[in-house]
C-alpha positions as a printed NumPy array, in Angstrom:
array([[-24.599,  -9.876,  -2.411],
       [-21.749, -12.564,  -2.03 ],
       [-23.413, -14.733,  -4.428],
       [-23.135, -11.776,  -7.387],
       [-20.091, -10.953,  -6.075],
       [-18.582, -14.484,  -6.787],
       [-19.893, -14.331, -10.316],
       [-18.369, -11.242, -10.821],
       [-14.732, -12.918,  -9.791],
       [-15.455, -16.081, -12.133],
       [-16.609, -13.431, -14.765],
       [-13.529, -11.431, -14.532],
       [-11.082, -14.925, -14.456],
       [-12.7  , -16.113, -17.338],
       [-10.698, -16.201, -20.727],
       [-13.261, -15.709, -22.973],
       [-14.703, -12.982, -20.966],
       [-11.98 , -10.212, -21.054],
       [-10.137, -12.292, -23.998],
       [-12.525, -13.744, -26.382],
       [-13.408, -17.396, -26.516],
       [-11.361, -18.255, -29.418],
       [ -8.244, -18.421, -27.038],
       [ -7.177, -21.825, -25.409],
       [ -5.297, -23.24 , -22.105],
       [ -2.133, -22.948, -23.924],
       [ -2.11 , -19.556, -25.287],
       [ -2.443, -17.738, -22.001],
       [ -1.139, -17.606, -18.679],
       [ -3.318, -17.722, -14.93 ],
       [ -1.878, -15.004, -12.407],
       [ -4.017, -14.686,  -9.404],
       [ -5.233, -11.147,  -7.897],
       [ -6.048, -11.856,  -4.128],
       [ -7.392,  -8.407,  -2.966],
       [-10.348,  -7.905,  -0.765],
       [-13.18 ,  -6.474,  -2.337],
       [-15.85 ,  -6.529,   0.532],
       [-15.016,  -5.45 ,   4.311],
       [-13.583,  -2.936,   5.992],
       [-10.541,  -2.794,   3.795],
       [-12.208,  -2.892,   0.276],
       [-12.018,   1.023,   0.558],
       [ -8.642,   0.655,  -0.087],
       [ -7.902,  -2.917,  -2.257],
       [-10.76 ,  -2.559,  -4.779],
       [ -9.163,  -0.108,  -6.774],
       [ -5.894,  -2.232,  -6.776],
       [ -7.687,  -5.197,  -8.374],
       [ -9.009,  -2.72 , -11.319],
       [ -5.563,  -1.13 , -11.77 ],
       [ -4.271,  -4.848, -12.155],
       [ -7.076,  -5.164, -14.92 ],
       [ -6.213,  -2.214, -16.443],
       [ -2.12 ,  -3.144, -16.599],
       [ -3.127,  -7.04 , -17.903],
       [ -4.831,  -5.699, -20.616],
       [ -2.445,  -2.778, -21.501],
       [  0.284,  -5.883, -21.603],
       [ -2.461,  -8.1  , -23.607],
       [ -2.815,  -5.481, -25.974],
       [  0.907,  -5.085, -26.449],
       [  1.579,  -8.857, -27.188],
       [  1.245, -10.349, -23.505],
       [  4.512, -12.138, -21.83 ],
       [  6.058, -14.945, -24.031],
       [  3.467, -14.871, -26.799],
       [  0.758, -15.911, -24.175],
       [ -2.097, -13.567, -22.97 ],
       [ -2.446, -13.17 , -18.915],
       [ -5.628, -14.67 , -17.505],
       [ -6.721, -13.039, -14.187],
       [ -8.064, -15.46 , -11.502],
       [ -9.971, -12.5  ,  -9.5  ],
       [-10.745, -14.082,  -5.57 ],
       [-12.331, -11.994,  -2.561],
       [-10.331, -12.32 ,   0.891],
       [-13.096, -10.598,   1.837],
       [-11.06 ,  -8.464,   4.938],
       [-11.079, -11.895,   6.766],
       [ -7.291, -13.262,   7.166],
       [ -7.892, -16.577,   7.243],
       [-10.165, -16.427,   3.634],
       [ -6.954, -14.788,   2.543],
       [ -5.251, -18.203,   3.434],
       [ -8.22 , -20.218,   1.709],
       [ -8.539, -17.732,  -1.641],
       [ -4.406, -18.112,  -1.739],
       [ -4.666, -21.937,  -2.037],
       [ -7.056, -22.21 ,  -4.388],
       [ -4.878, -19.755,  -6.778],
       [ -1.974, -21.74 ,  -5.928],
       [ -3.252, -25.7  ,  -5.944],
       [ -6.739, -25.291,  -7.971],
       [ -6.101, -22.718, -10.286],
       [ -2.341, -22.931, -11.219],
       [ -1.101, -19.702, -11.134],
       [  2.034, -18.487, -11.956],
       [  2.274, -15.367,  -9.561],
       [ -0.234, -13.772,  -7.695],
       [ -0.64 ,  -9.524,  -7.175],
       [ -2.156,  -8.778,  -3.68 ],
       [ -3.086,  -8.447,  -0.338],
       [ -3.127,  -4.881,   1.732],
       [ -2.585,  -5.194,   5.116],
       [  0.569,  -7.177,   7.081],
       [ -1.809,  -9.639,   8.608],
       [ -3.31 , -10.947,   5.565],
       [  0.389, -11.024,   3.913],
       [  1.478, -13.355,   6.85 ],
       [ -1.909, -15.626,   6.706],
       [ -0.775, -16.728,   2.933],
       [  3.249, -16.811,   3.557],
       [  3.084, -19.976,   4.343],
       [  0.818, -20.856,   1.88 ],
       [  3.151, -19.403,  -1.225],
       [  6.292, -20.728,   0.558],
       [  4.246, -24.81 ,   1.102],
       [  3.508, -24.417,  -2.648],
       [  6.719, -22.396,  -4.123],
       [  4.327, -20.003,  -5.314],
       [  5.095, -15.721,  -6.184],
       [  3.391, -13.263,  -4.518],
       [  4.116,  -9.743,  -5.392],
       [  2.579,  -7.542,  -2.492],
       [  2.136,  -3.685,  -3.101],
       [  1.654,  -1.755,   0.34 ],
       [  3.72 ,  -0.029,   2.546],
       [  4.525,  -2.059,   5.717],
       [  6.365,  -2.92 ,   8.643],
       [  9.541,  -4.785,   7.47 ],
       [ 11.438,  -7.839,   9.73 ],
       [  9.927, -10.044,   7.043],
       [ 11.997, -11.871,   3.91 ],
       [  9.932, -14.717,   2.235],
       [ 11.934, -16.445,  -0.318],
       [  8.203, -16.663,  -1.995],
       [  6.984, -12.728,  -1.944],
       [  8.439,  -9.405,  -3.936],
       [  7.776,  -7.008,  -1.958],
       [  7.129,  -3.958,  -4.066],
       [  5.52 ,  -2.27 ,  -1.215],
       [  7.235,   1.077,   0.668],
       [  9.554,  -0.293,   3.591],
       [  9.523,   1.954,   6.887],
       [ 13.173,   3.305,   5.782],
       [ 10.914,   4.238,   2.284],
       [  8.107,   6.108,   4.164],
       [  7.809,   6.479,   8.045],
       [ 11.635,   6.991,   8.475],
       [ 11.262,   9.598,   5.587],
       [  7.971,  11.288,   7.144],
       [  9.282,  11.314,  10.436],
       [ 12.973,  13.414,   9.727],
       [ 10.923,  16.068,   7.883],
       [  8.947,  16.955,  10.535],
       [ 12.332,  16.454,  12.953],
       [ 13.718,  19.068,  10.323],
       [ 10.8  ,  21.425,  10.311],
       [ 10.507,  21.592,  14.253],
       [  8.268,  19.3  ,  15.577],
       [  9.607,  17.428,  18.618],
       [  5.995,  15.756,  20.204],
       [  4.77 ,  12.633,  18.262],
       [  1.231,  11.181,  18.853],
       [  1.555,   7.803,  17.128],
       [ -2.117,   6.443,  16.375],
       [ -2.723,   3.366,  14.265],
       [ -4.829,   0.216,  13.557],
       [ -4.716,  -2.633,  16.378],
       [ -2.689,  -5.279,  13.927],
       [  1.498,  -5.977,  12.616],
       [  1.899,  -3.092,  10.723],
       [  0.873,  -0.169,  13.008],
       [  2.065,  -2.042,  15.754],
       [  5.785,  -2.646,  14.392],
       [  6.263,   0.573,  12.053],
       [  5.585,   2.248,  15.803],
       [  8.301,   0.176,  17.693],
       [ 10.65 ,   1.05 ,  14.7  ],
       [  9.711,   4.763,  14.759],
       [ 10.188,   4.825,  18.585],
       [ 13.623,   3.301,  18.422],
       [ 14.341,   5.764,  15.938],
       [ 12.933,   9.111,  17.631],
       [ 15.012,   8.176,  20.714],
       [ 18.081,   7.647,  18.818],
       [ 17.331,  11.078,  17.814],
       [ 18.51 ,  12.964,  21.006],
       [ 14.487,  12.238,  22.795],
       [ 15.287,  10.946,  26.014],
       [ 12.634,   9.208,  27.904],
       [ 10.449,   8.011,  30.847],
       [  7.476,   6.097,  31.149],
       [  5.011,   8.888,  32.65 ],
       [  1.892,   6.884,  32.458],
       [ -1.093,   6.556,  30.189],
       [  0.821,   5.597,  26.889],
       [  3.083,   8.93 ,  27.137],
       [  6.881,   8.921,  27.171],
       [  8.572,  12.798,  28.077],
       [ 12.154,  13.137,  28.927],
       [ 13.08 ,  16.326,  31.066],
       [ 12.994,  19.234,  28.569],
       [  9.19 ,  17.947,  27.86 ],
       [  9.772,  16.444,  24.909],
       [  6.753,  13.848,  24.64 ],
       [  6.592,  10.884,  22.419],
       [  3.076,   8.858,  22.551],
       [  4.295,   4.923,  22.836],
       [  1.377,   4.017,  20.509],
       [ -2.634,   4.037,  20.61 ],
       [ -4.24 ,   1.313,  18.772],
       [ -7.838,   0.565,  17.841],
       [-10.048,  -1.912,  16.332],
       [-10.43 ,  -2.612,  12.265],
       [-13.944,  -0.607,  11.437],
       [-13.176,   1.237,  14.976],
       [-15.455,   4.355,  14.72 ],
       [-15.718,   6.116,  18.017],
       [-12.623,   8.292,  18.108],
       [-14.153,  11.198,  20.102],
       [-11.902,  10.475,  23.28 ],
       [ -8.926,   9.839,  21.467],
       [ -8.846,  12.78 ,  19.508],
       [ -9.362,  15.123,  23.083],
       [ -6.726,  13.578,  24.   ],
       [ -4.455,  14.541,  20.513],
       [ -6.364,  17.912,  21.292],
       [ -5.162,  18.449,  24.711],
       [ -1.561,  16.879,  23.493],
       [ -1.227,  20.061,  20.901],
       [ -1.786,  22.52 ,  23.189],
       [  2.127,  23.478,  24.077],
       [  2.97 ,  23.047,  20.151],
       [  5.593,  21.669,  18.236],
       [  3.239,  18.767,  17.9  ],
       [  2.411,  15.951,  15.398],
       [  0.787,  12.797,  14.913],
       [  1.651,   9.724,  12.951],
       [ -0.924,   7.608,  12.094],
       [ -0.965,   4.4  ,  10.819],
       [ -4.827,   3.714,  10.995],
       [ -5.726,   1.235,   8.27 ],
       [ -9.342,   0.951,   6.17 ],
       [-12.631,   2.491,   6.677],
       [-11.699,   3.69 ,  10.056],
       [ -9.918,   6.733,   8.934],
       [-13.78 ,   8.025,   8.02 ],
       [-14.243,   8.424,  11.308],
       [-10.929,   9.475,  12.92 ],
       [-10.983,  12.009,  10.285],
       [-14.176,  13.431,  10.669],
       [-13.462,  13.345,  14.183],
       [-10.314,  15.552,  13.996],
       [-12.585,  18.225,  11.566],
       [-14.801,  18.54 ,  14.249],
       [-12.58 ,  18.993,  17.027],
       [-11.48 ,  22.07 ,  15.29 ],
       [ -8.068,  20.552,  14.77 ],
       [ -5.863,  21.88 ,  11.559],
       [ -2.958,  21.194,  10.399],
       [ -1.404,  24.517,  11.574],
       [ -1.716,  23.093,  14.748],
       [ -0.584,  19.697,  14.351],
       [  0.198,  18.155,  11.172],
       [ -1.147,  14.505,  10.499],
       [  0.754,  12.217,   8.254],
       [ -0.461,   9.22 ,   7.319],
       [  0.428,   5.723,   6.005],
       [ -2.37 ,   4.588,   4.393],
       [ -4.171,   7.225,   3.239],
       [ -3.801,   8.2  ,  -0.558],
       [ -5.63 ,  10.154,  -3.108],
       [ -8.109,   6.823,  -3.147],
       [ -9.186,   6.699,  -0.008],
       [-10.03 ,  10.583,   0.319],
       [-12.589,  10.075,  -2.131],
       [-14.178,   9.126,   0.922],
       [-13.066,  11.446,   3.246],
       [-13.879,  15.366,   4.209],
       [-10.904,  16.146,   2.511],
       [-11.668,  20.368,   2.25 ],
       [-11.174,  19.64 ,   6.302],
       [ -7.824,  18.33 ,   6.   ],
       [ -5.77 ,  20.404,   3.739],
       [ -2.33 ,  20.986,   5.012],
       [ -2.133,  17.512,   6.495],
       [  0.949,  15.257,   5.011],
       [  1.011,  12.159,   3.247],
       [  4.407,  10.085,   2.457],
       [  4.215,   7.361,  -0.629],
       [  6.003,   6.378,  -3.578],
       [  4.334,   8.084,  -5.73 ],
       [  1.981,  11.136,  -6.191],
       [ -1.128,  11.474,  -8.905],
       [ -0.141,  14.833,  -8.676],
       [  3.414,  13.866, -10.531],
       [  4.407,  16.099, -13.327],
       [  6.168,  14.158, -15.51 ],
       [  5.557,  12.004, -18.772],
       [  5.303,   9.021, -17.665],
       [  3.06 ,   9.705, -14.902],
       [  0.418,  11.809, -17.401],
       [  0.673,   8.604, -19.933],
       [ -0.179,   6.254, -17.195],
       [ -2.882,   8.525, -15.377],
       [ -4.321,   9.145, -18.752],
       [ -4.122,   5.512, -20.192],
       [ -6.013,   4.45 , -17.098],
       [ -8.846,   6.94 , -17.417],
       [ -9.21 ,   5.603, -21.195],
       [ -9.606,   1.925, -19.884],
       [-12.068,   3.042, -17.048],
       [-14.469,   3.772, -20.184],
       [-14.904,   0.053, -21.675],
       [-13.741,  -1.515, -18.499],
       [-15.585,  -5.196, -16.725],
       [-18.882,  -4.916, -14.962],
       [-17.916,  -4.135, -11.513],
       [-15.538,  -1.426, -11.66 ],
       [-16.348,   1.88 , -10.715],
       [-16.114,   4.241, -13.849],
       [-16.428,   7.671, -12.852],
       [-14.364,   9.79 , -10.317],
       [-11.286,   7.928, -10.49 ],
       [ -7.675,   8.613,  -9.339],
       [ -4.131,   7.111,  -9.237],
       [ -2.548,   6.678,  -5.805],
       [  1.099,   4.595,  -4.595],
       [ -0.487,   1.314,  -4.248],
       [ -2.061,   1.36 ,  -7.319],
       [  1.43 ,   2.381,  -8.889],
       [  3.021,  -0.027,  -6.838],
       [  0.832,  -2.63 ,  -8.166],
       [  1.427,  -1.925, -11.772],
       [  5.255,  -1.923, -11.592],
       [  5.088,  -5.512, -10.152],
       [  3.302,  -6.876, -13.248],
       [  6.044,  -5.379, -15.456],
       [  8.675,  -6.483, -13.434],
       [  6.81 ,  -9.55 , -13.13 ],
       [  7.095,  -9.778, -16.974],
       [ 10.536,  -7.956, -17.364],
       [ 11.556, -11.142, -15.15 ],
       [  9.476, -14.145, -17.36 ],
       [ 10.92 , -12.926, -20.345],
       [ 14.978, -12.915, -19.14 ],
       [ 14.114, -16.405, -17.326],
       [ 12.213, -17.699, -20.188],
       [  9.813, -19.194, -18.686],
       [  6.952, -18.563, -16.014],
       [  8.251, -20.744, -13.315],
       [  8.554, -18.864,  -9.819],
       [ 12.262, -20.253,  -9.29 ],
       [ 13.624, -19.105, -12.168],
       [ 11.388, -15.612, -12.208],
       [ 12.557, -15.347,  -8.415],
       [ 15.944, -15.526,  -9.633],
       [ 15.86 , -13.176, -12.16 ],
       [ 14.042, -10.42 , -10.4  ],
       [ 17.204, -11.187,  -7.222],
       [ 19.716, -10.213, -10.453],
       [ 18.211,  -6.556, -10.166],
       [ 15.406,  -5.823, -12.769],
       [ 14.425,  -1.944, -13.432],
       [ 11.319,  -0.235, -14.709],
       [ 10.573,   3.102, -15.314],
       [  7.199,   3.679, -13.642],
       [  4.688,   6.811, -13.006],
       [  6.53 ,   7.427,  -9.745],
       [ 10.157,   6.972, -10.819],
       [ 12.311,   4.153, -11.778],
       [ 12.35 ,   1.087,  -9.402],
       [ 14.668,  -1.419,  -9.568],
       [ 14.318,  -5.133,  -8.201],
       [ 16.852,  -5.783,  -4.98 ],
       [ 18.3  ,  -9.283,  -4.253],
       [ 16.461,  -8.827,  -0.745],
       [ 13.052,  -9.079,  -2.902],
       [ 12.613,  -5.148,  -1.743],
       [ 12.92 ,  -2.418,  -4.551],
       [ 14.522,   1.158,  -4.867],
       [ 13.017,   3.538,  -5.587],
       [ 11.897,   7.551,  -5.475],
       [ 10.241,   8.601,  -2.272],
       [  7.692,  11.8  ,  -1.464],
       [  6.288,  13.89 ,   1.172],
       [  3.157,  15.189,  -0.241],
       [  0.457,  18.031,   1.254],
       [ -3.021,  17.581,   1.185],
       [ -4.832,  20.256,  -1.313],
       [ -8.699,  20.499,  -1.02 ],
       [ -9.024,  18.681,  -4.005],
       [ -7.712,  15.642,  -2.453],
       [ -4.288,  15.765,  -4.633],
       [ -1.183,  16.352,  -2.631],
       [  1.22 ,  19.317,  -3.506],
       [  4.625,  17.457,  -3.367],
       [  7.007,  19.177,  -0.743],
       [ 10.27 ,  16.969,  -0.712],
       [ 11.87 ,  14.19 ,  -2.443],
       [ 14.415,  11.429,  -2.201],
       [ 15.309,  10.049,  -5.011],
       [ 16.734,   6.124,  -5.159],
       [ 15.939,   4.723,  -1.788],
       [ 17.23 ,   1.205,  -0.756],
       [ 14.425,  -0.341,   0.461],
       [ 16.009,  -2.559,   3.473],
       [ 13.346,  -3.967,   5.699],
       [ 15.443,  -5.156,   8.835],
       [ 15.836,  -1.685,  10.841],
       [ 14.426,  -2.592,  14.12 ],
       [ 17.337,  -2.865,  16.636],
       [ 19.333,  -0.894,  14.692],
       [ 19.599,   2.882,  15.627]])
């Protein structure tokens, strides 16, 4: 399986594969995509690897970046962090790349920082995450907590809910985003006392849950969600969960069986999109809440151009890629506005080296994307449109609020 796997990377890198052989060294350009497409989390990064295919060929077929056609050097980290170190280095010293698109999750990102930042290298990485992080080296195109948790978490403050059942994956992200969210709850007017057990109440029983965390691939969530049962039973409950990969399978299918809806105690989640309910019992969830940068579900024209230009490619697109019941979700999105801000950026420098691309994405660089317009910060975060979505049975999300222009800023801890 690895071994066919591998030849499907060099087949996708390959110039002459997804170019033609007739083009040379010197008419395109390498950028590396350095997603894991085996593991636990290749639920959720496969699909951003084919939506970077999809975007270097829509920019091929429109003339590429500075007369040159983009190469793709396609590596597996595999949902190991240090391969994510290895794959990183060989895109950066081997293969000579000029930026690279990926990783998902916080502890691969901070595996290769210090592999982009030894070389110079550009990483552009697309998923939400936990902030206190600026790498002269990485764009972080990615939702910042003040761009998703902060937004989740003061709708449900405005809709009622004052108990919070934070659940997430045993790693940076969860771990942080949590801290952040607790810091901010309290600063809210929720008082509170340790109480035992992981719970926090202050004396008018309003109950904050300090953080559960389990194990990437984690499937046995049976005690857990008794306990997010027995925690809904006074109302005005919800839970936030940051559970990453194929473990929200199982935590999901968990919470269907325990009976648990979302008139009971809305779930919204962090890394769950309209991808990664392909996989789940989705009819079981409607109602629950999801908060991203962008929504399939979108009803404007750029949104139906992109979702529909995609769906075209999907027909004559590499060996490898799944073809048929495809969707569009925020990291995907995400992923695509780097490469055109990536090239917005190479074609005001000039020229494809990270410095002076660095510099010219700091000088504030916009793009009107499926989800809105972003626009590149000088802190290497971008602004842009955010969404509270909720989940229909047809895994889309009906779209229930929206902020439009958010700074992303990724230092809040400390600061409410």
């Amino acid at each position: 399986m690895m071994k066919n796997l591998k030849k499907l990377s060099l087949g996708l890198a390959s110039a002459a594969a997804l170019f033609g052989s007739s083009l040379t060294a010197e008419e395109t350009v390498k950028v590396g995509v350095l997603h894991s497409l085996s593991g636990t989390m290749a639920i959720s990064e496969t699909s951003l690897r084919d939506i970077l295919l999809f975007t270097f060929d829509e920019i091929n077929a429109a003339g590429g970046v500075l007369g040159k056609k983009i190469e793709p050097v396609v590596v597996d980290g595999a949902s190991d962090w240090p391969t994510f170190a290895e794959k990183a280095e060989q895109l950066l010293a081997q293969d000579k790349v000029s930026a690279t698109f990926g990783c998902w999750t916080s502890v691969s990102r901070k595996f290769v920082l210090p592999v982009y930042e030894k070389y110079n290298g550009l990483l552009f990485y697309p998923v939400q995450y936990e902030g206190e992080e600026l790498s002269p080296n990485i764009f972080y195109t990615a939702e910042a907590v003040g761009q998703q948790a902060i937004p989740a978490v003061d709708y449900l403050l405005e809709e009622g809910y004052k108990k919070f059942y934070l659940i997430g994956t045993d790693y940076v992200y969860p771990q942080t985003t949590n801290l952040v969210l607790f810091e901010y709850l309290q600063s809210k007017g929720i008082k509170v006392e340790n109480i035992g057990g992981g719970l926090r109440k202050d004396a008018s029983g309003e109950v904050i849950s300090a953080g559960k965390y389990t194990p990437f691939s984690h499937s046995d969530y049976q005690q857990i969600v008794a306990e997010i049962k027995a925690f809904t039973a006074s109302g005005d409950a919800c839970v936030i969960n940051t559970i990453n990969g194929d473990s929200n399978v199982s935590f999901f299918k968990e919470i269907a069986a325990s009976g648990i809806t979302a008139d009971d105690c809305p779930i919204v989640s962090f890394s769950l999109s309209e991808d990664e309910f392909r996989s789940l019992p989705t009819k079981d969830l409607v109602g629950h809440l999801g908060c991203w940068t962008y929504f399939m579900s979108l009803d404007t024209p750029a949104n139906k151009k992109f979702v529909k230009n995609f769906n075209k490619w999907l027909k004559t697109a590499p060996a490898g890629v799944q073809k048929e019941g495809r969707v569009t979700c925020s990291p995907m999105v995400l992923s695509y506005n780097g490469v055109y801000l990536w090239k917005a950026a190479v074609e005001k420098a000039g020229t494809f080296e990270p410095e002076a691309v660095i510099k010219a994405l700091e000088s504030g660089i916009s793009f009107d994307g499926p989800g809105g317009t972003v626009t590149s910060q000088k802190n290497h975060h971008l602004t842009k449109n955010v969404y509270i979505g909720e989940t229909l049975e047809d895994g889309q999300f009906e779209i229930l609020e929206s902020y439009d222009n958010v700074y992303g800023e990724p230092f809040l801890k400390g600061t409410f």
